[in-house]
DRENNU-802685 format. One line per 3 residues: their letters; for each residue y, z, x of N, C-alpha, C. Coordinates in steps of 0.2 Angstrom, whole numbers, plus 5000, padded with zeros to 4 digits. Each point is the difference from the previous one (the first is absolute). Example, Ala and Ser with C-alpha at 12.3 -4.5 7.8 and 13.67 -1.06 7.14 Angstrom:
AS> 4972,5039,5066,5006,5000,4996,5006,5000,5004 ~ 5005,4996,4998,5006,5001,5004,5005,5003,4996
END
This chain:
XXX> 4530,5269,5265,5001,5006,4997,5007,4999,4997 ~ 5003,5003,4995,5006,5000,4997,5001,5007,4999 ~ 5006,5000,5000,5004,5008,4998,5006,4997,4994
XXX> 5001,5007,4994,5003,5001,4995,5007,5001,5004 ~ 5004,4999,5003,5007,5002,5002,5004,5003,4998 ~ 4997,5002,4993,5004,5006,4998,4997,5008,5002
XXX> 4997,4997,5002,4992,5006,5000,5004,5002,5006 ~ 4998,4996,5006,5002,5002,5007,5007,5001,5003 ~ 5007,4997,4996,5004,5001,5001,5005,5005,4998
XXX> 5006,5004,5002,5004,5004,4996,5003,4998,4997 ~ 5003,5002,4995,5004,4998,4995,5005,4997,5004 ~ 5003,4996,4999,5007,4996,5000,4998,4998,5007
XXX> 4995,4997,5002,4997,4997,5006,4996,4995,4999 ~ 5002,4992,5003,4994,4995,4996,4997,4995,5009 ~ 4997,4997,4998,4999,4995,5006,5004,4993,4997
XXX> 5001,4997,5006,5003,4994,4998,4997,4994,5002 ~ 4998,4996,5000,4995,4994,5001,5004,4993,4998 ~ 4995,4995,5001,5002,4993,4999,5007,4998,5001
XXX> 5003,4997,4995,5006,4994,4998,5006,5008,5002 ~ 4999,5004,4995,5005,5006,5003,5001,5000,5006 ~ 4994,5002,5003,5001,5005,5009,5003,4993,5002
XXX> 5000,4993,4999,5002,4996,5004,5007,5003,5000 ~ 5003,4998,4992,5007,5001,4999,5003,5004,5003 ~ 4997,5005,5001,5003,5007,5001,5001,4999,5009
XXX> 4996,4997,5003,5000,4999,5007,5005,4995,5002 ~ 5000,4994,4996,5006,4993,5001,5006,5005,4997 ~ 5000,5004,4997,5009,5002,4998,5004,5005,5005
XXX> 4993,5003,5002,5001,5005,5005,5002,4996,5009 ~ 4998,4995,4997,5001,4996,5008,5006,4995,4998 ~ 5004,4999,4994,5005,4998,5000,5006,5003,5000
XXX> 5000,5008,4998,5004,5005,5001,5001,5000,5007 ~ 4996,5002,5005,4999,5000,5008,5004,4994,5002 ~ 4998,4995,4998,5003,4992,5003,5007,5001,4997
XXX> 5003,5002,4995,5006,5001,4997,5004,5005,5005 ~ 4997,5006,5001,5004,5006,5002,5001,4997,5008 ~ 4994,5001,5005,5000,4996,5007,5003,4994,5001
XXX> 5001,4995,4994,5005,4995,5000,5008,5003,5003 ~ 5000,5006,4994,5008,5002,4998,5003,5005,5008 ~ 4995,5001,5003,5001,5003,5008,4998,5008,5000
XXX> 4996,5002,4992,4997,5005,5001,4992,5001,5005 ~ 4999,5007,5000,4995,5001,5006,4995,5002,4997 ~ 4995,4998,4999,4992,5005,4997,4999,5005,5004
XXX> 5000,5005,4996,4995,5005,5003,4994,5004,4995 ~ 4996,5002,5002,4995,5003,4999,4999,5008,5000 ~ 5003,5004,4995,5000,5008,5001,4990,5002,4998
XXX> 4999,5006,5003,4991,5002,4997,5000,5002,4993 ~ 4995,4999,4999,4998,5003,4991,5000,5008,4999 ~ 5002,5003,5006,4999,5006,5000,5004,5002,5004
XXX> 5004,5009,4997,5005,5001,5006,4999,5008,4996 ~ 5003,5004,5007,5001,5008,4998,5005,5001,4994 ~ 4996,5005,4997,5005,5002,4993,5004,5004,5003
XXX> 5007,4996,4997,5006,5007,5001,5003,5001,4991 ~ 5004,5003,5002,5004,5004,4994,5002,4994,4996 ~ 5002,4994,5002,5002,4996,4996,4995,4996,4997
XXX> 4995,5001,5000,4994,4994,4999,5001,5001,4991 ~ 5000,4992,4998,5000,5000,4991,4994,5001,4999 ~ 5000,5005,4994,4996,5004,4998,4995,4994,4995
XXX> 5000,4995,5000,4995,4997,4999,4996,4995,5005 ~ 5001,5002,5006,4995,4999,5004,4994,5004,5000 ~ 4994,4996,5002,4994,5004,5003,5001,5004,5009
XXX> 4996,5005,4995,5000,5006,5008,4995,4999,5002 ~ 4998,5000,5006,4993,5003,5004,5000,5001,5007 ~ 4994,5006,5002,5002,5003,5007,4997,4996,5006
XXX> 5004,5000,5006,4997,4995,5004,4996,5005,5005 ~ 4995,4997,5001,4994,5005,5003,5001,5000,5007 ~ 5004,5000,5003,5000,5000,5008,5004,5005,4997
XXX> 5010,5001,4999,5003,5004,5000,4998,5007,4995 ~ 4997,4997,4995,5002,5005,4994,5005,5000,4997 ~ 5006,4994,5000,5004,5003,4998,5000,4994,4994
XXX> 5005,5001,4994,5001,4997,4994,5000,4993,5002 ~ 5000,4994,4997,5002,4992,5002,4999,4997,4993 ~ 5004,4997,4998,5001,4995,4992,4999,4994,5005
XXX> 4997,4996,4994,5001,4992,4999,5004,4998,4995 ~ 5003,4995,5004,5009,4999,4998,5000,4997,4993 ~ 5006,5003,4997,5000,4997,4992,5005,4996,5000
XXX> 5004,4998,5005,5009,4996,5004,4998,4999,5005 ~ 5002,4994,5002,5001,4998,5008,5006,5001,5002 ~ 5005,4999,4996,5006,5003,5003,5004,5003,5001
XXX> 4995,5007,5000,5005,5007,5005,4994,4998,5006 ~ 4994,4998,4999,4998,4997,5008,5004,4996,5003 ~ 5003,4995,4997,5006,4998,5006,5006,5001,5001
XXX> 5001,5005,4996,5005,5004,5003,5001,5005,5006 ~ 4993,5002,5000,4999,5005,5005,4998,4994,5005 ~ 4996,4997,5000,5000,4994,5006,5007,5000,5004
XXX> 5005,4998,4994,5007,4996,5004,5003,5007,5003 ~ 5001,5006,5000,4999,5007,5001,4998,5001,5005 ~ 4995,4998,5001,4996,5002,5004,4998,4996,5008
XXX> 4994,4996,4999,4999,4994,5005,5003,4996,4998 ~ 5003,4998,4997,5007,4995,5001,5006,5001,5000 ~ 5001,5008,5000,5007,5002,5002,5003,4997,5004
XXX> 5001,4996,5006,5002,5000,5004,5001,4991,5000 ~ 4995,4998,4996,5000,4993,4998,5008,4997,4999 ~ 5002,4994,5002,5008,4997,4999,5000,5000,4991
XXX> 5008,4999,4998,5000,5002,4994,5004,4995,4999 ~ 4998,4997,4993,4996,5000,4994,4996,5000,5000 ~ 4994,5003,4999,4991,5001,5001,4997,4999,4991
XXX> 4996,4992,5003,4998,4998,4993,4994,5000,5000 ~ 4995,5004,4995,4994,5002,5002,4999,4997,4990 ~ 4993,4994,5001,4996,5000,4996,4992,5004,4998
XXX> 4999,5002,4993,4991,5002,5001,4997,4997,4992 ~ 4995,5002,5003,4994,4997,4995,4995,5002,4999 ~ 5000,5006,4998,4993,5005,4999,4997,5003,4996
XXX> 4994,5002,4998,5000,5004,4992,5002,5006,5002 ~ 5000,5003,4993,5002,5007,4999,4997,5004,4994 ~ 4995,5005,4999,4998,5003,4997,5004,5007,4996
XXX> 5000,5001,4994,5003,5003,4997,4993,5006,4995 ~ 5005,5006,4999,4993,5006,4996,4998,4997,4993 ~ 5007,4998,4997,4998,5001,4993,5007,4989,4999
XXX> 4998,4997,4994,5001,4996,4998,5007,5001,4995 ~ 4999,4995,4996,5008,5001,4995,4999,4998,4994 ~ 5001,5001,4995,4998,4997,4994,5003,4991,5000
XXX> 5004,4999,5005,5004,4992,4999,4992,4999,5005 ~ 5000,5001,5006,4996,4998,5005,4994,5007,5004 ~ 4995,4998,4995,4994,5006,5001,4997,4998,5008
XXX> 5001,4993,5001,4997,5002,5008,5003,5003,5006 ~ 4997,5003,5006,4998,5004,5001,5004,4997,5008 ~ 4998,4996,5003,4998,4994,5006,5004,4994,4998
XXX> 5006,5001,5006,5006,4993,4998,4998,4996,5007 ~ 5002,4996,5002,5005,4996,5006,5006,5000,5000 ~ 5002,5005,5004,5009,4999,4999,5001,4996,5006
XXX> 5006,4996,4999,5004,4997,5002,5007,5001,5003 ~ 5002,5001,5005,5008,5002,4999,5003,4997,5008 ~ 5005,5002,5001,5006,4999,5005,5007,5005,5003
XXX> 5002,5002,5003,5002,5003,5002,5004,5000,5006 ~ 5007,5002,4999,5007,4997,5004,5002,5005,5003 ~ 5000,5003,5005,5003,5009,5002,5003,4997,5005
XXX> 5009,5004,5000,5003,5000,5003,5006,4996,5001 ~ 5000,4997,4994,5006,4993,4999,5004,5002,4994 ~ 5005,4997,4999,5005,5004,4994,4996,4997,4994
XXX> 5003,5004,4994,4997,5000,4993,5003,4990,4998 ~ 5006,5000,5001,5004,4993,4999,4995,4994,5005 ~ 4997,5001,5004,4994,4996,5003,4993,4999,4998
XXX> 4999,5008,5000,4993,5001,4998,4998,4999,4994 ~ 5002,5002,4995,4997,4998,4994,5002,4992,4995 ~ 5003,4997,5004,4998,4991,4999,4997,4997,5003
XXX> 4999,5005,5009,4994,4996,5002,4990,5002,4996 ~ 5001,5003,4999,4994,5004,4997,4998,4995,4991 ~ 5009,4999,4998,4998,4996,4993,5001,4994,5001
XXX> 4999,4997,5005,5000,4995,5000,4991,4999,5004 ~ 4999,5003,5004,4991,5001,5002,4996,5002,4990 ~ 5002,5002,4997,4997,5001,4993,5002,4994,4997
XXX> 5005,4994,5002,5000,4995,4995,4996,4995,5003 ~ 5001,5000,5006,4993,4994,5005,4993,5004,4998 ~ 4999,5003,5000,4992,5003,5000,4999,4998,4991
XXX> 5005,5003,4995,4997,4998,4993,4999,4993,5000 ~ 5005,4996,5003,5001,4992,4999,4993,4997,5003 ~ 4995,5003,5005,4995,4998,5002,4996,5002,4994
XXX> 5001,5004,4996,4994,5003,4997,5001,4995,4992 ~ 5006,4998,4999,5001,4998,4995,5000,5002,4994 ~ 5003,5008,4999,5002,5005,4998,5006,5001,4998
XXX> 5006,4998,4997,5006,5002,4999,5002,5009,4997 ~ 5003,5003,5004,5001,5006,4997,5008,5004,4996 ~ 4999,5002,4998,5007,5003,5000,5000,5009,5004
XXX> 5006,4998,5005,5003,5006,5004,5005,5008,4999 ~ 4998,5003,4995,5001,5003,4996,5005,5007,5005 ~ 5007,5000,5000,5005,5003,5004,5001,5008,5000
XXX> 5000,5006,5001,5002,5007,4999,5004,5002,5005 ~ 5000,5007,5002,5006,5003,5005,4998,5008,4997 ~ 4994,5000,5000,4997,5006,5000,5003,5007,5006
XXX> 5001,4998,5005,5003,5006,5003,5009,5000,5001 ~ 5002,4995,4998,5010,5002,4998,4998,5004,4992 ~ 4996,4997,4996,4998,5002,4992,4999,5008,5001
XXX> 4995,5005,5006,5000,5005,5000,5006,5006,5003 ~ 5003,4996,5006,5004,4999,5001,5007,5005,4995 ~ 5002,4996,4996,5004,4997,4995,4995,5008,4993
XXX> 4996,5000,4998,4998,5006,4997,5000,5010,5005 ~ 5000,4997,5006,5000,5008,5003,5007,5000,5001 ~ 5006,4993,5000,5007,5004,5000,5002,5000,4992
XXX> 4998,4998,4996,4999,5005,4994,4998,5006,4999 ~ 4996,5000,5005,4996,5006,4997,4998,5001,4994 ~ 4994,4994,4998,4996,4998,4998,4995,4998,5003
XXX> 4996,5004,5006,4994,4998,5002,4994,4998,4993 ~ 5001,5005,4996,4994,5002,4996,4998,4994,4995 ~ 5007,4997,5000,5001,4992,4995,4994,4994,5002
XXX> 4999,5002,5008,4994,4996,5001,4994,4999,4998 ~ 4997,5003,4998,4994,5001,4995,5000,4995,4994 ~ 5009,5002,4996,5000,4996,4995,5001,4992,5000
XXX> 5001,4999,5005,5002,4994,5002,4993,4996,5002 ~ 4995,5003,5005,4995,4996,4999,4998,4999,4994 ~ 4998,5004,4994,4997,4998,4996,5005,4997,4994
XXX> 5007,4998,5003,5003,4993,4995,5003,5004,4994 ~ 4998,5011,5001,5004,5000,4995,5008,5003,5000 ~ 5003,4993,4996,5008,5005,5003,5004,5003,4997
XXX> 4995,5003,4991,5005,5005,4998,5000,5006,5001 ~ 4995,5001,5006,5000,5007,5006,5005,5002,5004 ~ 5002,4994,5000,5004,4999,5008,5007,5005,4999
XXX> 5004,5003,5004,5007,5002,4997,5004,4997,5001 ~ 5005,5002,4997,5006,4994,4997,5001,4996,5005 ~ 5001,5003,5007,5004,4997,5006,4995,4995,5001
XXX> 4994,5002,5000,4994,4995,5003,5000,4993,4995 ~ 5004,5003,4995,4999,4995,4994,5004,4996,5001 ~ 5007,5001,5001,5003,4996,5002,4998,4995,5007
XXX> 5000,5005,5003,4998,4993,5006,4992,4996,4999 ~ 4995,5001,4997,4996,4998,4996,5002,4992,4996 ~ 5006,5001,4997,5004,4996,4996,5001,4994,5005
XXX> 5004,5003,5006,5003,4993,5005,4995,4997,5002 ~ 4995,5004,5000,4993,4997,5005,4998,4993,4996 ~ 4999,5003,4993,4994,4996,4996,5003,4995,4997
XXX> 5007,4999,5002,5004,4992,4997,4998,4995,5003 ~ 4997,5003,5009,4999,4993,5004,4993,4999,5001 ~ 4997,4996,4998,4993,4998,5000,4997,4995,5004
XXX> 5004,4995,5004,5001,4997,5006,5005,5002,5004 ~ 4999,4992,5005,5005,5004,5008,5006,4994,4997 ~ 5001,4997,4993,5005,4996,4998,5007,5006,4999
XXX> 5000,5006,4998,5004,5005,5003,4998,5005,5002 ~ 5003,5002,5008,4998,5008,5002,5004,5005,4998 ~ 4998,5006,4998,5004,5006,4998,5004,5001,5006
XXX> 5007,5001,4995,5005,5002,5004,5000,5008,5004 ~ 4995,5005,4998,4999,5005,5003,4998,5002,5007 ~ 4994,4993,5000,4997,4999,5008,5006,5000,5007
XXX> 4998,5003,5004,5006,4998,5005,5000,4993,5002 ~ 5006,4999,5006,5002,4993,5004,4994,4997,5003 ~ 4997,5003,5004,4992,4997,5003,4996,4996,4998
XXX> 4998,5007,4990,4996,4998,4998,5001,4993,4995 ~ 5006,5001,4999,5001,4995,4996,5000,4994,5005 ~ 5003,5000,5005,4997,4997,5007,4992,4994,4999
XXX> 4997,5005,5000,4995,4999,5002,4994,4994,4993 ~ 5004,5006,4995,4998,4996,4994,5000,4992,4998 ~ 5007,5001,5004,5004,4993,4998,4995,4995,5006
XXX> 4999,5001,5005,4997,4996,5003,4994,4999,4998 ~ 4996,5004,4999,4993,5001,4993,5000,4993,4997 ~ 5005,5001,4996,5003,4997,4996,4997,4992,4999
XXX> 5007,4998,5008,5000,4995,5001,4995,4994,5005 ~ 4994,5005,5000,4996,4998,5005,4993,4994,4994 ~ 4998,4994,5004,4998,4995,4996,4994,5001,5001
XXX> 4995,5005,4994,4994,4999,5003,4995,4999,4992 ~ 4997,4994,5003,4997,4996,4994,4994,5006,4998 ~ 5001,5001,4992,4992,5003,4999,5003,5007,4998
XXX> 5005,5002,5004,5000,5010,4998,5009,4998,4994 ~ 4999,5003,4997,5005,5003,4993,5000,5004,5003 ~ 5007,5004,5000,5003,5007,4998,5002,5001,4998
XXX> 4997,5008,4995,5003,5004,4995,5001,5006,5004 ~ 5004,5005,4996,5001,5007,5000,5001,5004,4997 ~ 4996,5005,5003,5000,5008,4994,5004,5006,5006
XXX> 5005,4999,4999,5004,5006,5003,4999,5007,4998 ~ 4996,5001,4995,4998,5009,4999,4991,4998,4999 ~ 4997,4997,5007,4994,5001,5001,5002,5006,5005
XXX> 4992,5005,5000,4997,5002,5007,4994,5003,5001 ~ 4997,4999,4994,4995,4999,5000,4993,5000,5006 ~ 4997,5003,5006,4997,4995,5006,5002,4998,5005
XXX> 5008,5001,4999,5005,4999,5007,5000,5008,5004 ~ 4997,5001,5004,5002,5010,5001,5005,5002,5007 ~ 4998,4991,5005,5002,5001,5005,5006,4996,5003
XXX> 5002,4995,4994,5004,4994,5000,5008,5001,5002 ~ 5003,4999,5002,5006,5003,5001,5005,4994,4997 ~ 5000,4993,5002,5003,4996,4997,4997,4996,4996
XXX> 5001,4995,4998,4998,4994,4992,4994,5000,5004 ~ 4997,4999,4995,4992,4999,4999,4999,4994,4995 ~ 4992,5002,4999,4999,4991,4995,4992,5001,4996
XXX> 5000,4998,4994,4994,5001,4999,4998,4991,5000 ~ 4994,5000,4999,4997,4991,5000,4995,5002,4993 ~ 5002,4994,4995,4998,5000,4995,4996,4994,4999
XXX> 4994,4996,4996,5002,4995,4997,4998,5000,4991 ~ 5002,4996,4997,4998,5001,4992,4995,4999,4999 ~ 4994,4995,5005,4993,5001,4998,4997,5007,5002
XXX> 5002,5005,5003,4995,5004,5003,5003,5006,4998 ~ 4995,5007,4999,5002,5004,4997,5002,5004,5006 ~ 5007,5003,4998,5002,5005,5007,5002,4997,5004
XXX> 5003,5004,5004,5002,4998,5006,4995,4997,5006 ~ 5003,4994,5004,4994,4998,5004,5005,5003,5009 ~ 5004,5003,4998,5003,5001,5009,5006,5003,5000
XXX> 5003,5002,5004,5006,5002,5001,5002,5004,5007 ~ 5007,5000,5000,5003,5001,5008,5006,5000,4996 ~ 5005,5002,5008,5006,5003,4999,5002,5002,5008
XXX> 5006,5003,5000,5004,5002,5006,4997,5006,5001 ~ 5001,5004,5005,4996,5007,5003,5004,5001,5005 ~ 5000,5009,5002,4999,5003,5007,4994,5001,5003
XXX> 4998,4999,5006,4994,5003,4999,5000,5008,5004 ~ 4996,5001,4998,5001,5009,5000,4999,5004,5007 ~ 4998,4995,5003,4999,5004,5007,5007,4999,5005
XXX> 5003,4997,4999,5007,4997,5004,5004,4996,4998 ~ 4999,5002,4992,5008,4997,4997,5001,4992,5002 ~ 4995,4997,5000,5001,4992,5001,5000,4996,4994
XXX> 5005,4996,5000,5000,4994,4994,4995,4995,4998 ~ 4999,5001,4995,4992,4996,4998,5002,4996,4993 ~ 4994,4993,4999,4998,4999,4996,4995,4996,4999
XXX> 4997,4997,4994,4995,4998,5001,4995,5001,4995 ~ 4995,4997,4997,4996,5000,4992,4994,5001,5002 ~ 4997,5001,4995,4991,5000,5000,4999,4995,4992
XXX> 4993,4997,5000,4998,4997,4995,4992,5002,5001 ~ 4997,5000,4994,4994,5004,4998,4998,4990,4998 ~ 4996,4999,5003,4998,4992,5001,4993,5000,4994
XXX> 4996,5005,4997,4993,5000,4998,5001,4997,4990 ~ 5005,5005,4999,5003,4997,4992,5003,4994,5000 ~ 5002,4997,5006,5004,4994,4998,4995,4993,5003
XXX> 4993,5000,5002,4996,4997,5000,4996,4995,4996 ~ 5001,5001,4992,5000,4994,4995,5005,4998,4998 ~ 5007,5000,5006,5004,4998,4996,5004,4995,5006
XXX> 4997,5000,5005,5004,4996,5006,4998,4992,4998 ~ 5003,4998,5002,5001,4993,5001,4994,4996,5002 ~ 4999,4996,5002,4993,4994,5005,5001,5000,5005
XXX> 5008,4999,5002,5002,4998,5008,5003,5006,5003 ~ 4996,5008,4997,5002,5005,5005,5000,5002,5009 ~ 4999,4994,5001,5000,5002,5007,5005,4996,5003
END
C-alpha cells in the first residue's frame, strides 16, 4: 500500500527517509561528539511542558488529560534549559555546560522556511562570565561546523546596550524603525548614533561608544583562531534578540537562504545568572554538509 504524503501530512511537515535520515542522524552525532568533546553535558528536556505566560506564541497548545491544565509542545529548547539550570540543576557546581538535540514543533512556517519540524541544536554556559562564556560557546560552533564541512560567517550585534542606548534617549519607539532598516524615521539623536554604528561592519574596528568590558570582550572575539567562522557586524540589529543582554551573533552561510542559527550573551530570568550559548536549526542545512560530517 502507498500513501500520497501530502494527503496525510500537515503543511510544513514531511517524512525523511534514505541518504537524508542518514545525514541528518551522522551530523546530529557529530555535533554530540563535538560539544561532549568540548565538556558540555547532554540533556534531554520533554516535548511537552505546562503553559505559562511566557510560552511563544507560536507554539502548539494542548490540554493534558490527567491535569486539565494547558501544556505546548516546545517551539525552543532553550528556555528548557534554562529552567533545567534554574531548577534541578540549581545547585549543580558552576560553570554548567549543558548540550541538546531535539525536534521542535512550531504553528505556522515562514516565507524563507515554511517547515514546520526542525532538529535544533544548541549549547549553553550558565554561570561563568560573558569574557569566558561566549568564546567558549564560539569556538564549540567552530569545531562542530568544521565537522560538518560547512564554513559560516558569524554575524555580531549588541541588541540589548542597542536598546539600552534608545530608552536613555528616550526613543523607545525608534525601535520598530530600526528593525525594519528604516532610518529616515529615526530621530535625529538616533540618527546620529545610528551613524557611529553603521561605519563598523567588522570586529577590525569597535565603536568607541561601547564601554571598557565590552570592548574587552570584543577584542578577545576578535583575537580568537577559529578556522571556518568569519565575523561580521551589524550594531543596529535587533531584530529576534528580546532576551539578549550582551553581544550576540547571528550564523549565516551564502549558500543557504536565512539564517541557519544564532546565540548571544543572556541573563536568565529566574536568578539573574550569566549565560550564553547558540541554537542551530540542522534540517535546512542538510544538502549542504560536507561527506565527512561526522
Amino acid at each position: 500500500m502507498s500513501f500520497n504524503s501530502d494527503a496525510v501530512l500537515p503543511v510544513g511537515l514531511q517524512d525523511v527517509t534514505g541518504k537524508l535520515a542518514e545525514k541528518r542522524h551522522t551530523a546530529r552525532a557529530a555535533f554530540l561528539n563535538a560539544a561532549t568533546a568540548a565538556g558540555f553535558s547532554l540533556t534531554i528536556p520533554p516535548l511537552l511542558e505546562f503553559a505559562d505566560s511566557s510560552r511563544d506564541a507560536n507554539a502548539f497548545m494542548v490540554m493534558d488529560p490527567h491535569s486539565r491544565a494547558p501544556m505546548v509542545l516546545r517551539s525552543d529548547i532553550t528556555p528548557q534549559v534554562m529552567r533545567l539550570a534554574a531548577t534541578l540543576l540549581r545547585d549543580a557546581p558552576r560553570p554548567l555546560k549543558l548540550c541538546y538535540a531535539g525536534d521542535v514543533l512550531r504553528s505556522a512556517g515562514t516565507a524563507l522556511r515554511p517547515e514546520r519540524q526542525f532538529l535544533q541544536l544548541g549549547a549553553e554556559i550558565f554561570g561563568d562570565t560573558p569574557a569566558k562564556a561566549l568564546p567558549a560557546v564560539l569556538t564549540l560552533l567552530s569545531a562542530v561546523f568544521a565537522r560538518w564541512g560547512l564554513p559560516v560567517t558569524v554575524d555580531i550585534c549588541f541588541p540589548g546596550w542597542l536598546r539600552g542606548e534608545l530608552k536613555r534617549l528616550d526613543a523607545e519607539t525608534a525601535e520598530a524603525a530600526l528593525k525594519r532598516k528604516d532610518f529616515s524615521a529615526l530621530p535625529a539623536a538616533v540618527k546620529t548614533l545610528a551613524k557611529q554604528l553603521a561605519g563598523h561592519t567588522d570586529l577590525s574596528s569597535i565603536p568607541s561608544v561601547f564601554d571598557t568590558d565590552t570592548k574587552a570582550l570584543l577584542a578577545v572575539i576578535k583575537n580568537l583562531n577559529l578556522p571556518g567562522l568569519t565575523f561580521t557586524t551589524d550594531w543596529l540589529e535587533l531584530d529576534g534578540f528580546s532576551f539578549q543582554t550582551g553581544p550576540c551573533f547571528t550564523i549565516f552561510n551564502p549558500a543557504i537562504s536565512g539564517e541557519i542559527g544564532r546565540g548571544g550573551v543572556y541573563q536568565t530570568a529566574t536568578n539573574n545568572e550569566h549565560a550564553a550559548g547558540f541554537s542551530v536549526y540542522l534540517d535546512p542545512l542538510l544538502p549542504y554538509l560536507g561527506a565527512s560530517s561526522a
